[in-house]
ZAMARGU-4260 file (C-alpha; in steps of 0.2 Angstrom, whole numbers, plus 5000, padded with zeros to 4 digits):
<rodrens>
0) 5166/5117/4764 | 5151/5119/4751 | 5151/5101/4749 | 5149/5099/4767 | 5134/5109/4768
5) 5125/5103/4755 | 5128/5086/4760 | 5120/5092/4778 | 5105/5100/4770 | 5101/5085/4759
10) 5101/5076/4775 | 5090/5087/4784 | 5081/5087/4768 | 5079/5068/4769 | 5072/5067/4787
15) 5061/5081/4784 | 5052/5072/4770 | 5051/5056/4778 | 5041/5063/4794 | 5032/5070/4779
20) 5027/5055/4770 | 5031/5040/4783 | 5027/5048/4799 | 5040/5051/4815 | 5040/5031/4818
25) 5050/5027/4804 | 5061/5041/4808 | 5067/5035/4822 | 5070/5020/4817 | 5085/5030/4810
30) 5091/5038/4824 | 5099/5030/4838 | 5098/5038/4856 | 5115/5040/4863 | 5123/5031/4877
35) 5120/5047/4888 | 5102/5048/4881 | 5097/5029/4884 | 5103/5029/4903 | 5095/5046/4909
40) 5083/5039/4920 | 5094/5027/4928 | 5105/5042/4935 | 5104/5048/4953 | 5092/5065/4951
45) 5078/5074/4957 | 5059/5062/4954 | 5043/5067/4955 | 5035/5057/4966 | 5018/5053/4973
50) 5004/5044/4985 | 5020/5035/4993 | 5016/5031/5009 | 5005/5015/5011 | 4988/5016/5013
55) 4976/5003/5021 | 4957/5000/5023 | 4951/5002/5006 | 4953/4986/4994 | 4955/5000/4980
60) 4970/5003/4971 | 4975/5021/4972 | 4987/5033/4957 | 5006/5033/4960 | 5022/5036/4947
65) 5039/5045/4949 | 5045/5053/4934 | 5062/5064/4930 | 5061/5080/4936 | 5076/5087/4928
70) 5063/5095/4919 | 5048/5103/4921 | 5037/5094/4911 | 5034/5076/4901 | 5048/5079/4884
75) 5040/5069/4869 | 5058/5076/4857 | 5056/5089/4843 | 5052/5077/4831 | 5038/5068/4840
80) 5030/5086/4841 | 5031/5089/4824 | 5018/5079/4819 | 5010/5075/4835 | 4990/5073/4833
85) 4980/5086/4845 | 4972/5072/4855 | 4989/5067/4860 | 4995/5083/4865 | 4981/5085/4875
90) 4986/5068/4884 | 5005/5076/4886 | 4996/5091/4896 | 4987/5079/4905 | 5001/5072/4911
95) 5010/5086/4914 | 4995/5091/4926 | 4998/5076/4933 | 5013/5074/4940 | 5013/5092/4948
100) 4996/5086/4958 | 4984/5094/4948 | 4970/5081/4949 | 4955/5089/4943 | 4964/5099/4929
105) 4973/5080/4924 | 4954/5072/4923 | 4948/5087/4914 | 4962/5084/4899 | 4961/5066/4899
110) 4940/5070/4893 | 4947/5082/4882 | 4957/5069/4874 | 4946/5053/4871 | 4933/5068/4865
115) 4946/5071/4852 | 4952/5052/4849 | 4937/5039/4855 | 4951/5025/4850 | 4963/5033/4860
120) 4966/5017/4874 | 4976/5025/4885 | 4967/5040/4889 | 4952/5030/4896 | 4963/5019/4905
125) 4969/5033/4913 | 4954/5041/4916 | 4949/5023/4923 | 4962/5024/4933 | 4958/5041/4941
130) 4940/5036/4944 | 4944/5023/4954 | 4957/5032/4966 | 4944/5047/4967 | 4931/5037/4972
135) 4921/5041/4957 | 4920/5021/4952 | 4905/5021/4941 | 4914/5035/4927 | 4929/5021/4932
140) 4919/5006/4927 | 4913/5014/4909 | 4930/5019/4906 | 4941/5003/4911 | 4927/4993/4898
145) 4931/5006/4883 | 4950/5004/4885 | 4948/4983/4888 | 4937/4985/4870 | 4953/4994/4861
150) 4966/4985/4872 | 4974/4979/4858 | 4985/4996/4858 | 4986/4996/4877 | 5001/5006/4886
155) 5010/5008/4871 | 5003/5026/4872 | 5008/5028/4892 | 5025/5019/4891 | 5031/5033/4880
160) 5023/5046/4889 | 5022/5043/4908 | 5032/5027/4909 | 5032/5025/4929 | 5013/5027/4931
165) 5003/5013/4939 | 4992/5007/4951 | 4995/5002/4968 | 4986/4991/4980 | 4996/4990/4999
170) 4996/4973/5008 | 5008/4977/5018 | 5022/4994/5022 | 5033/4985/5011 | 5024/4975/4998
175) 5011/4982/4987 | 5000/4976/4969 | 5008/4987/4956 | 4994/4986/4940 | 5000/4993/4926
180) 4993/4997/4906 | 4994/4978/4902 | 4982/4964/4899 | 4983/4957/4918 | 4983/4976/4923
185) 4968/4981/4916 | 4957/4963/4920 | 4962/4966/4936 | 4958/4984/4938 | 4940/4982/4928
190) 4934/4969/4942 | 4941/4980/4956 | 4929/4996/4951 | 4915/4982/4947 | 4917/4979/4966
195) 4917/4997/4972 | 4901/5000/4959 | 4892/4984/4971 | 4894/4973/4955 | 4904/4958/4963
200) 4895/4946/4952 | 4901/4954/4935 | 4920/4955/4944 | 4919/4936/4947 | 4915/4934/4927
205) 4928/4944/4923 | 4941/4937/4935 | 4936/4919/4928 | 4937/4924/4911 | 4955/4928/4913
210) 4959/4913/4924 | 4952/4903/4908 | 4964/4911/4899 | 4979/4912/4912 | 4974/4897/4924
215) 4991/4900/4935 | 4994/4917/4937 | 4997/4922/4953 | 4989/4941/4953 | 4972/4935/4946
220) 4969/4918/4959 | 4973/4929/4974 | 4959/4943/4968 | 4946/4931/4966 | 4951/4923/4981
225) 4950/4938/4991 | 4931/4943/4983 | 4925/4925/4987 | 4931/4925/5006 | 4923/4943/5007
230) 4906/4933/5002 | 4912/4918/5012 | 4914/4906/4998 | 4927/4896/5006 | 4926/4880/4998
235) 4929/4888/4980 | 4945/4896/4989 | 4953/4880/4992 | 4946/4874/4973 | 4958/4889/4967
240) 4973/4890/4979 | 4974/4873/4983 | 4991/4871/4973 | 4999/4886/4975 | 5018/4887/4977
245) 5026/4896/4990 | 5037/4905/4980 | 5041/4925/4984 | 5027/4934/4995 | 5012/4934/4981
250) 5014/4915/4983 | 5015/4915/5003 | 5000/4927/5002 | 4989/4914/4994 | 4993/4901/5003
255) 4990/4912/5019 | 4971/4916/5010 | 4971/4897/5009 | 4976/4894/5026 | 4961/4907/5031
260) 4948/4898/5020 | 4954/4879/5028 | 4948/4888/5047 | 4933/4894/5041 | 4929/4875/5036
265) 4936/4865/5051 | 4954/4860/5042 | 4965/4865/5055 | 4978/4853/5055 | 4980/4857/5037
270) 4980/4876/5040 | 4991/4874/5056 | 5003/4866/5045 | 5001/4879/5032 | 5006/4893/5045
275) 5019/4885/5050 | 5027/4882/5035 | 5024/4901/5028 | 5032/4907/5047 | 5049/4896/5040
280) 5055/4905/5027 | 5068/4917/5027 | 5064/4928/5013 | 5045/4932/5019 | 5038/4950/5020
285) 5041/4955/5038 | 5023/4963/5041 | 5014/4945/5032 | 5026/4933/5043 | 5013/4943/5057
290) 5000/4940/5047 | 5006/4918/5045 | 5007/4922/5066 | 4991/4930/5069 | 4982/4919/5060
295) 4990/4902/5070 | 4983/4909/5084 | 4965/4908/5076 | 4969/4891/5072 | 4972/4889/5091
300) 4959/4897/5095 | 4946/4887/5085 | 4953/4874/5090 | 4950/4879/5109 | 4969/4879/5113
305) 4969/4896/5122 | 4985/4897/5127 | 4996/4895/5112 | 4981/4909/5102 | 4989/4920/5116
310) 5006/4915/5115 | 5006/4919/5095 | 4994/4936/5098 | 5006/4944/5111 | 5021/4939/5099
315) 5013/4950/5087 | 5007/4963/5096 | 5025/4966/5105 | 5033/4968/5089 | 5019/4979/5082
320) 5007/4986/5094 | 4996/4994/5081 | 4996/4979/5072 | 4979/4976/5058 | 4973/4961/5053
325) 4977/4960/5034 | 4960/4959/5029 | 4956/4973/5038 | 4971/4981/5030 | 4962/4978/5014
330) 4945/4983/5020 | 4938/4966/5015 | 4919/4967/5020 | 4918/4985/5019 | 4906/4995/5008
335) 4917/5007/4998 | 4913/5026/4999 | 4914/5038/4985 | 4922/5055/4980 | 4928/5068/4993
340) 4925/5054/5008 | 4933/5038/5002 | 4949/5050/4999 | 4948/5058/5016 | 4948/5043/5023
345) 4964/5034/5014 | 4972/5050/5016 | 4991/5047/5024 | 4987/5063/5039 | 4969/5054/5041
350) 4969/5048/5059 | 4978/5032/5064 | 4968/5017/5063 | 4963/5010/5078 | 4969/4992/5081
355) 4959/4977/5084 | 4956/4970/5101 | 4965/4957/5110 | 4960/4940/5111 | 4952/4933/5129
360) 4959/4919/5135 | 4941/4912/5137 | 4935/4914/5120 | 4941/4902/5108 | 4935/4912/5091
365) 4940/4913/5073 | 4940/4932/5067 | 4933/4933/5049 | 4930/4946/5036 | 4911/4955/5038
370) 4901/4951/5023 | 4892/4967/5017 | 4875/4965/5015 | 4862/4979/5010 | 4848/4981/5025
375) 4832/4987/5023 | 4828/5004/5032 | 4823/5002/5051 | 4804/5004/5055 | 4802/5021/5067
380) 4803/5016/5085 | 4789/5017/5094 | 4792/5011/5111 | 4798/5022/5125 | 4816/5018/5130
385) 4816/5006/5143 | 4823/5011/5161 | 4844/5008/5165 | 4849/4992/5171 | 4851/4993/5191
390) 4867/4985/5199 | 4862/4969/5199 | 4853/4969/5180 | 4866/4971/5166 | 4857/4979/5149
395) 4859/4977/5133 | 4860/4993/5123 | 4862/4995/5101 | 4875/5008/5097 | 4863/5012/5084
400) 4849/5016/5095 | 4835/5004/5093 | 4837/4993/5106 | 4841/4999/5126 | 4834/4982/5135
405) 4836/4978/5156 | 4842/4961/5156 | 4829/4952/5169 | 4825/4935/5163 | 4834/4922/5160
410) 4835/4919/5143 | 4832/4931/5126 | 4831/4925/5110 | 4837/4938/5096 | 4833/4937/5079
415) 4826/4943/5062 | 4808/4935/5064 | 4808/4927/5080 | 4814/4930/5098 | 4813/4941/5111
420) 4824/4955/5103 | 4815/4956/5086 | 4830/4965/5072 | 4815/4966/5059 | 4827/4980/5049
425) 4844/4970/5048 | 4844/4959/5035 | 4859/4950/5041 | 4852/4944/5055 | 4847/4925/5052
430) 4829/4922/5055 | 4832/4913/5075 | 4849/4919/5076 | 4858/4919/5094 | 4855/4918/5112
435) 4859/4927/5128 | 4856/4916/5146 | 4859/4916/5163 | 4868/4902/5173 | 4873/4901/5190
440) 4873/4921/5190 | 4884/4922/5175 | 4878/4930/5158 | 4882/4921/5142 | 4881/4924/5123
445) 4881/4908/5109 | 4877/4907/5090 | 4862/4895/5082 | 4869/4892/5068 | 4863/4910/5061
450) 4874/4914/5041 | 4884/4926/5047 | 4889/4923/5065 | 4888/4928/5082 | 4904/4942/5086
455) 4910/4946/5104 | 4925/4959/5102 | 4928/4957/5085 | 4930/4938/5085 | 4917/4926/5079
460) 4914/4914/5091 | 4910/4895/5088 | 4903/4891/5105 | 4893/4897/5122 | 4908/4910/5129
465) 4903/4921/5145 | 4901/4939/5145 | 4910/4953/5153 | 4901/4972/5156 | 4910/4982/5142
470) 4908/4969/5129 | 4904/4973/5111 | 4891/4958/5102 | 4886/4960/5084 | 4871/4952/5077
475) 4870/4953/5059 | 4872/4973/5056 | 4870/4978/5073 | 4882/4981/5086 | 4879/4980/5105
480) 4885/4983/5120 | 4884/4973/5137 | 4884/4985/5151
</rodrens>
């Protein structure tokens, strides 16, 4: 019996100087989880779970994990907290604050930590990954660069601590992006708060970097796709995604970004045959099979084949009435807000989002992402608003207020610089940039050629289409309404 005890005490004497002298890593090299221990988090429990339900109209990646909750908080072992270093217990608080929702108090920590540590990778990345969910994308950007410059240790930190943390960017109720503490994680993450900071020059360069690097990967060819459709860089799409393999939905999502691109170019027997392929295969996303649907019928429209556009539309708006474009799922083309706003907004009880309009049957149109473009502020309006439009006269009213015009002539000219409906403050108006006439008492609205386009309900149009009281124009920035 006294042997036994000794022999129990040397062995507890022998661990304990080896966390002494060799730290808690070489000690576990020693001991062996059991069976039980190893399998824990595949049993059916109790998880923390959080930011499930998908959330669309922000091409920003929000916070999600599960984690165990047969216990209260993150359990790093008794050994591990023997010698533990303060800056990682304050990142095991942090944690802890962050999987019962306590935001603010988790950010708060995670300073606290890489105060303590400056080389500590993961609590930047964390913090990184925080900022940009919060809206706070310029505190995300510094914080994504410091972790990229100590990456050499990244997620070794958080696969210990919070394994089931990541990233998640929604393209459809059943698929999502899921970025987490690696190298593809993290050069995709950095370009994304570049974005939201209005740097999508810097994101490009960092995108291609990792393309040089990774030429195929899948993740990185379909982010910088998405950034140079957004700016209308179309040919460059096709330069990247022209050999992509439909294999599994992050393949059939390129090639449906390629099939976009080929539209906005005039390709669209090649895009036609593009949608049709992806609308064949078995093991597609439900939601982006509508997606491969709506877009053949904007490769009908172009095209000025009316009938099949509303054959394909109607398909898809019978099986989903409130159906979203899927760049208007990402909230391509829209300006980012920050803080408190940005996560109102992407909130899952914010109101439902409104869907887009149905097609006409007499306007052939191709619908594209806006471009953001940053306008200079409007002069102060000086005239006195012009009378209503009788019966007879439609008018031509901004929602934004600074035009309210009777429509008597025959023909206005609206533009930047020159016309008779001068947009002197909207810098996305081209210079000369569309038209409204009248002909055989019909009203009707056409492009010249203007950078942006000419939109009537949401859908660009590509040649003279008639107008309706009720519908919605956009010239460059601004919005109007023929009533």
């Amino acid at each position: 019996m006294n042997k036994d005890i000794l022999d129990t005490i040397n062995k507890g004497m022998n661990i304990a100087s080896k966390v002494v002298s060799k730290g808690v890593g070489e000690v576990q090299k020693t001991l062996k989880p059991t069976q039980e221990t190893a399998k824990i988090v595949l049993q059916t429990s109790l998880y923390f779970q959080r930011d499930a339900s998908a959330r669309f109209g922000r091409f920003i990646p929000e916070s999600s994990f599960f984690e165990p909750q047969t216990k209260g908080k993150i359990d790093v072992g008794l050994l591990k907290n023997i010698t533990l270093p303060a800056a990682e217990r304050l990142f095991i608080q942090a944690c802890n604050y962050l999987l019962l929702g306590k935001e603010k108090d988790a950010v708060d920590k995670f300073q606290e930590t890489v105060i303590k540590d400056p080389q500590l990778t993961d609590g930047y990345y964390m913090l990184g990954c925080l900022g940009l969910s919060r809206g706070e994308y310029r505190s995300s950007l510094e914080n994504f660069k410091k972790a990229n410059l100590l990456q050499q240790s990244l997620g070794k930190t958080i696969k210990k601590y919070l394994p089931s943390f990541k990233m998640t960017l929604n393209i459809t109720h059943n698929s999502c992006f899921a970025f987490f503490a690696d190298l593809v994680g993290i050069n995709t993450l950095l370009p994304l708060a570049m974005r939201a900071e209005g740097l999508p020059n810097d994101a490009f360069e960092v995108l291609s970097q990792m393309l040089g690097v990774m030429p195929s990967q899948p993740v990185l060819l379909f982010h910088i796709s998405a950034l140079l459709f957004e700016i209308g860089s179309y040919d460059r799409i096709v330069e990247y995604l022209k050999t992509t393999v439909p294999d599994g939905n992050l393949g059939y999502l390129n090639l449906l970004v390629l099939g976009r691109a080929l539209i906005a170019l005039g390709d669209l027997e090649t895009a036609r045959e593009i949608f049709k392929k992806g609308m064949g295969k078995d093991d597609i996303d439900p939601e982006l099979l509508l997606d491969y649907r709506f877009s053949l019928g904007l490769c009908d429209a172009t095209s000025g084949w009316s009938s099949g556009r509303n054959e394909e539309m109607e398909r898809v708006y019978q099986a989903k009435p409130d159906y979203q474009d899927i760049f208007e799922r990402l909230g391509l083309g829209k300006e980012p807000q920050a803080d408190q706003t940005s996560r109102a907004a992407s909130a899952p009880s914010a109101a439902v989002q409104e869907k887009p309009a149905r097609p006409p049957a007499d306007r052939p149109a191709a619908k594209e992402p806006q471009i953001p473009q940053k306008q200079a502020a409007p002069p102060p309006k000086t005239e006195a608003p012009l009378p209503p439009a009788s019966s007879q006269n439609p008018r031509l009213a901004a929602d934004d207020g600074k035009v309210d015009l009777v429509l008597e002539k025959q023909v206005y000219v609206v533009g930047r610089e020159i016309g008779d409906i001068v947009l002197g403050w909207d810098g996305s108006a081209s210079k000369q940039h569309a038209r409204i006439l009248k002909e055989n008492n019909r009203w009707f609205v056409e492009d010249l050629g203007s950078t942006n386009g000419t939109w009537v309900n949401q859908f660009r149009i590509s040649k003279r289409v008639d107008l309706n009281r009720g519908d919605q124009i956009k010239i460059g920035n601004t919005v109007f309404r023929f009533i």
